[in-house]
C-alpha positions in Angstrom: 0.0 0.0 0.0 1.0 3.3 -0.8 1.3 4.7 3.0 3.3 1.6 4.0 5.9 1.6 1.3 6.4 5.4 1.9 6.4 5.2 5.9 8.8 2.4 5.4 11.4 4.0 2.9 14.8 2.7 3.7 16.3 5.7 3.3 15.5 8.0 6.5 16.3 11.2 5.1 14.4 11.2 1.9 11.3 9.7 3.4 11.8 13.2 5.8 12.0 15.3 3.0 8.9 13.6 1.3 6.9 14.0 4.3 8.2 17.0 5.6 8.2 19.5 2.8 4.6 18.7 1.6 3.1 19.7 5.4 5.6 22.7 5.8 4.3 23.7 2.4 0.6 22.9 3.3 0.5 25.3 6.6 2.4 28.0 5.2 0.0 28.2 2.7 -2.4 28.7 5.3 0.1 31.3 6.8 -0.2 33.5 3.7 -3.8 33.2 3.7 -4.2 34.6 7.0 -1.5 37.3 6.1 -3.5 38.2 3.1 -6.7 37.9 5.2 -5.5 41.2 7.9 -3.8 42.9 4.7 -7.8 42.7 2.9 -9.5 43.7 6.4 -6.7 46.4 7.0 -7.2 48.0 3.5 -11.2 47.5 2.7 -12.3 48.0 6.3 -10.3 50.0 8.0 -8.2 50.3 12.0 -10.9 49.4 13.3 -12.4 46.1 11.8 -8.2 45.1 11.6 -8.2 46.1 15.5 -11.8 43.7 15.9 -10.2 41.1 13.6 -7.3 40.9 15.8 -8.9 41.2 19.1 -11.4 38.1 18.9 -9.0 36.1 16.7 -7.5 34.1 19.4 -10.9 33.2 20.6 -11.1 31.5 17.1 -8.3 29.7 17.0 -9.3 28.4 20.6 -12.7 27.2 19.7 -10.8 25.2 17.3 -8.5 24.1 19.4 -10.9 20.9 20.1 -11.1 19.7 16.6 -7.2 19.3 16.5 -7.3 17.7 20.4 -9.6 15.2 18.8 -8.0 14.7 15.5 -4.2 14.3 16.7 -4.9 12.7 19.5 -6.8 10.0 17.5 -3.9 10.0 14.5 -1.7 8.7 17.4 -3.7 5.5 18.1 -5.0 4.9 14.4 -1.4 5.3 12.7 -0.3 2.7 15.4 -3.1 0.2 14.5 -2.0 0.9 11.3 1.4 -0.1 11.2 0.1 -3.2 13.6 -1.6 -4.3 10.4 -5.0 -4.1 12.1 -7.0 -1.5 9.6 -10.8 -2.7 10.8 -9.6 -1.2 14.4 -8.0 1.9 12.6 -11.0 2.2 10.3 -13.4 2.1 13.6 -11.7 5.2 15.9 -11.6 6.8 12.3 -15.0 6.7 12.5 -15.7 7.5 15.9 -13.2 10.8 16.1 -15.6 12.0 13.4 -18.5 12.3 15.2 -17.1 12.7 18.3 -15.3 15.8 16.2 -19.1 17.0 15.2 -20.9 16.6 18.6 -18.1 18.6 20.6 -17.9 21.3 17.9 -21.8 21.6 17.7 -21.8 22.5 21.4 -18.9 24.6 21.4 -20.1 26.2 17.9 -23.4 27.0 20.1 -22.2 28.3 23.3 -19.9 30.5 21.4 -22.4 31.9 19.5 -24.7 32.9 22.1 -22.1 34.3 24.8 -20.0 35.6 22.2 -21.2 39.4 22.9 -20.9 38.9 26.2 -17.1 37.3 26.4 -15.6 40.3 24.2 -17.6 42.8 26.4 -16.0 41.4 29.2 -12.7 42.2 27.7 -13.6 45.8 27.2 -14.5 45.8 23.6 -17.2 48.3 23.2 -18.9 50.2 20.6 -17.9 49.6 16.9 -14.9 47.0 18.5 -17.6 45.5 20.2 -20.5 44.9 17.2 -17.9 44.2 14.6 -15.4 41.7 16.4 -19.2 39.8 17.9 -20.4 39.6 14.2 -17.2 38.1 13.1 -17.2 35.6 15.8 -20.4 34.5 15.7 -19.7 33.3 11.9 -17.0 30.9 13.0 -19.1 30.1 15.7 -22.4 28.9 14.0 -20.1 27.3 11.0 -17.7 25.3 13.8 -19.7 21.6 13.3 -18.4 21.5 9.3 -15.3 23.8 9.5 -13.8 22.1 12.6 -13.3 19.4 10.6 -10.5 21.0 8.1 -8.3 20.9 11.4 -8.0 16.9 11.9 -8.9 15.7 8.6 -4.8 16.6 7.5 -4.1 14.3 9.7 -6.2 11.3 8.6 -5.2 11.9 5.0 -1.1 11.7 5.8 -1.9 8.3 7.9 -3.6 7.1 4.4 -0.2 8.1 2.7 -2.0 11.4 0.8 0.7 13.7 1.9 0.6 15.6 -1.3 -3.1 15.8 -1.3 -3.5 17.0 2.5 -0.4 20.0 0.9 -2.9 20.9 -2.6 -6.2 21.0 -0.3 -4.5 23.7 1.7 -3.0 25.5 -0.7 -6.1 25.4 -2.8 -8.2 26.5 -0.1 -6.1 29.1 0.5 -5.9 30.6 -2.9 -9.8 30.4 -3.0 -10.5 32.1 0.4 -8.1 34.7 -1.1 -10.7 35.0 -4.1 -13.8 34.5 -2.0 -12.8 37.8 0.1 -11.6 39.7 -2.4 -15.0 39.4 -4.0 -16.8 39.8 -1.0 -14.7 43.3 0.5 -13.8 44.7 -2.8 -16.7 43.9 -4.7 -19.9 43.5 -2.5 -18.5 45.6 0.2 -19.4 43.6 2.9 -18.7 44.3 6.5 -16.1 42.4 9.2 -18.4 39.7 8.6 -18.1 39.1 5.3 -14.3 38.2 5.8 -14.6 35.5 8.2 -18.0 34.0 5.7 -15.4 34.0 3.4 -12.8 31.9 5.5 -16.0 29.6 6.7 -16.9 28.8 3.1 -13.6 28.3 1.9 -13.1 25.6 5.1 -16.0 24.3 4.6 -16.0 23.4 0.9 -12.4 21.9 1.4 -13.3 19.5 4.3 -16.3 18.2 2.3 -13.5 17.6 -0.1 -11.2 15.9 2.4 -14.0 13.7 2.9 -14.0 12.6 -0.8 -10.7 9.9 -0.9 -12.0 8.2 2.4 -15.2 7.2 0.5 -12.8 4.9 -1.4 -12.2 1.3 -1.0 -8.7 1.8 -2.1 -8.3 4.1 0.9 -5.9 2.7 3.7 -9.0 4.5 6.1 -12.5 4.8 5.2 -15.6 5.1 6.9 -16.4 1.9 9.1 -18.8 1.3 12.0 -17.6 3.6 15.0 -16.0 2.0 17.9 -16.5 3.9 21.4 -14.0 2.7 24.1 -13.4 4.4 27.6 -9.9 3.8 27.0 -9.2 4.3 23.5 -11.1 7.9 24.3 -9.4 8.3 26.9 -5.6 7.4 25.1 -7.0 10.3 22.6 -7.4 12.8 25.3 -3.9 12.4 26.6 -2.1 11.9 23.4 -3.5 15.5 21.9 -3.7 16.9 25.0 0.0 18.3 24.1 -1.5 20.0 21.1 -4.5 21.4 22.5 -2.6 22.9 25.8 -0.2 24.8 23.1 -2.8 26.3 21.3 -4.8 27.0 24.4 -1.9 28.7 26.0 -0.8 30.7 23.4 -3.7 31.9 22.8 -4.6 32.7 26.5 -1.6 34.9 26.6 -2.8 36.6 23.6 -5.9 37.7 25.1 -4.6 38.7 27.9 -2.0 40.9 25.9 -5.6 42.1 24.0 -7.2 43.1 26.7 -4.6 45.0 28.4 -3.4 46.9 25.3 -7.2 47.9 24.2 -7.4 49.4 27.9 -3.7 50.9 28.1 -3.5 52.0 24.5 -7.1 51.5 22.3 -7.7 50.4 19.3 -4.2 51.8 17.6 -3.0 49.2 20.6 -4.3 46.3 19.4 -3.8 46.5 15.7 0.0 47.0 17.0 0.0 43.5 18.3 -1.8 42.0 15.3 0.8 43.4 13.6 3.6 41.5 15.3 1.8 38.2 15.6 1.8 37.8 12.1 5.8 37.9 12.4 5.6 34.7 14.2 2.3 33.3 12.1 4.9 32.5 9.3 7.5 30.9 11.3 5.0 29.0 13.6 3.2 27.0 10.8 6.3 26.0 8.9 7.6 23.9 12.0 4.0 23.1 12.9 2.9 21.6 9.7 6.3 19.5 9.2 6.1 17.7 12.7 2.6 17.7 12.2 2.8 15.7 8.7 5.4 13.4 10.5 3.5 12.3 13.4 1.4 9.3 11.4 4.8 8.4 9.7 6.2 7.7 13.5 3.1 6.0 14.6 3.0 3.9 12.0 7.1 2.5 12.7 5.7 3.1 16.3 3.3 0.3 16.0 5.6 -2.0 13.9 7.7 -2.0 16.1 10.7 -0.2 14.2 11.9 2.2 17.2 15.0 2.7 15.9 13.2 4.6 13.4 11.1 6.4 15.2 14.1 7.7 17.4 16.1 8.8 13.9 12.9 10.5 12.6 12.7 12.1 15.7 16.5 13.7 15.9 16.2 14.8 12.1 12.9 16.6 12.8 14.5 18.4 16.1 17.3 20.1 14.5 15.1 21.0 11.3 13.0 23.0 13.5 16.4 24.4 15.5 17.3 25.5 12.0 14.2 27.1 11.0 13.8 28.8 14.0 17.4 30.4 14.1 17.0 31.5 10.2 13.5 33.0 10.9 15.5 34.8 13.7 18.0 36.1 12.1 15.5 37.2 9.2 13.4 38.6 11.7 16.0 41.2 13.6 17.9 41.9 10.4 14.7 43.4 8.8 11.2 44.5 11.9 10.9 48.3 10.1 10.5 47.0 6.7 7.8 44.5 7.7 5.9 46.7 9.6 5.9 49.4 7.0 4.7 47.1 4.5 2.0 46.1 7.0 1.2 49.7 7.8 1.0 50.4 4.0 -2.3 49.3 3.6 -4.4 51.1 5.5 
């Protein structure tokens, strides 16, 4: 099958470089979206709607944060059943993270929704802020149940062995969200709102599409009858539990950071900070997607028993990310005006 022969390439390296360059690829695609994204708001909108788009963005990405708990968490266990040779087991938590995906999105999607107004008041949004950033939540909010999904569905598709096809769905679904935007600031003139419909649609149209290749027999998973076990659930808790604490954190630390700047400094505050967290937004993905892409490749030699593997896999995608990080660093001090002015020059 196609996932074992490339999860089991002798050579180490280029097995990396197949794996690891098509994720890295994949999330920085999904970088430049969201760069693009504050760039339209920024220039169509205005301070403000950039300062609202900021200010409830890490409330997004938290909301989300479940939907990747579930879906790497559950990768783990089914990339090891995989590489055990027993598929029917892998194929059954497949099926169960799925709806388990939906039912905790549908309630988070709905609480969200509702106490939306209410959270961001609470962190002193008011006024303008405070209608525009609740409108633009509330869209991510209602559409969670189906755009959730585009977070963990990456993950299934690399333990199948579609590591190129996980890289084109985010880079096509990127380069539409791009064009769905555009169309909907530039040419319909749509409020704050209209932005993040234009990310929802964009997410949800592209995990319909990631549905598509597990409908296929040929498909190392595909849908099979769901298997619910205390432990297995509770083995998928633990083992994204790493994932979801990171985003969690982070993004607790931004809102803290949101809430003191809007009171210190206003609006002019807060659009500040976006500014500077989409330094890091293109460094961040580029490591996260590359360890993310080789987690079902180590699961797999995890579960047949190859640890020597495992443990090389592991040291070659360590000092990658060293690497990357100490590039982006030196990128990043050698040139902070220049980015910012090109930020600022869209206003």
């Amino acid at each position: 099958m196609l996932n074992q022969a490339l999860f089991e390439e002798k050579h180490i390296g280029r097995m990396f470089m197949k794996i690891a360059i098509p994720g890295a690829m994949g999330m920085l695609a999904s970088a430049i979206y969201q760069f693009i994204d504050g760039i339209f708001v920024n220039l169509f909108l205005g301070s403000t709607a950039f300062a609202a788009l900021n200010f409830c963005f890490p409330i997004i990405i938290m909301i989300y944060a479940v939907s990747d708990l579930i879906g790497v968490g559950s990768s783990v266990i089914i990339a090891i059943r995989v590489g055990q040779k027993r598929n029917k087991e892998a194929n059954s938590i497949f099926t169960a993270s799925l709806i388990l995906i939906f039912i905790a999105d549908l309630i988070i999607g709905l609480v969200t929704f509702f106490i939306s107004r209410n959270i961001l008041s609470l962190m002193g949004a008011e006024g303008n802020l405070l209608d525009l950033s609740t409108s633009y939540l509330q869209v991510y909010a209602i559409t969670l149940p189906l755009t959730g999904y585009i977070f963990s569905l990456d993950n299934y598709l690399r333990i199948s062995g579609k590591i190129k096809t996980s890289m084109f769905i985010n880079l096509f679904m990127s380069l539409s969200i791009v064009g769905i935007e555009s169309l909907f600031l530039g040419v319909l003139k749509l409020p704050l709102w209209g932005a993040a419909l234009a990310s929802c649609l964009g997410f949800s149209i592209f995990a319909i599409i990631s549905f598509l290749p597990f409908l296929s027999k040929k498909s190392v998973l595909r849908l099979g009858k769901p298997r619910f076990d205390f432990t297995e659930e509770i083995s998928i808790l633990k083992n994204g539990l790493s994932a979801f604490l990171n985003n969690i954190a982070s993004r607790v630390t931004s809102l803290i950071f949101n809430i003191i700047l809007l009171a210190e400094g206003g609006e002019d505050a807060v659009s500040a900070y976006g500014v500077l967290m989409y330094i890091d937004g293109f460094i961040q993905p580029i490591i996260y997607g590359m360890s993310d892409s080789l987690q079902p490749c180590i699961g797999y030699n995890y579960g047949s028993k190859k640890y020597n593997r495992v443990r090389k896999i592991g040291k070659i995608s360590f000092l990658t990310c060293f690497l990357i990080c100490l590039i982006g660093f030196i990128i990043i001090i050698s040139i902070p005006g220049r980015y910012i002015k090109f930020i600022n020059s869209y206003k």
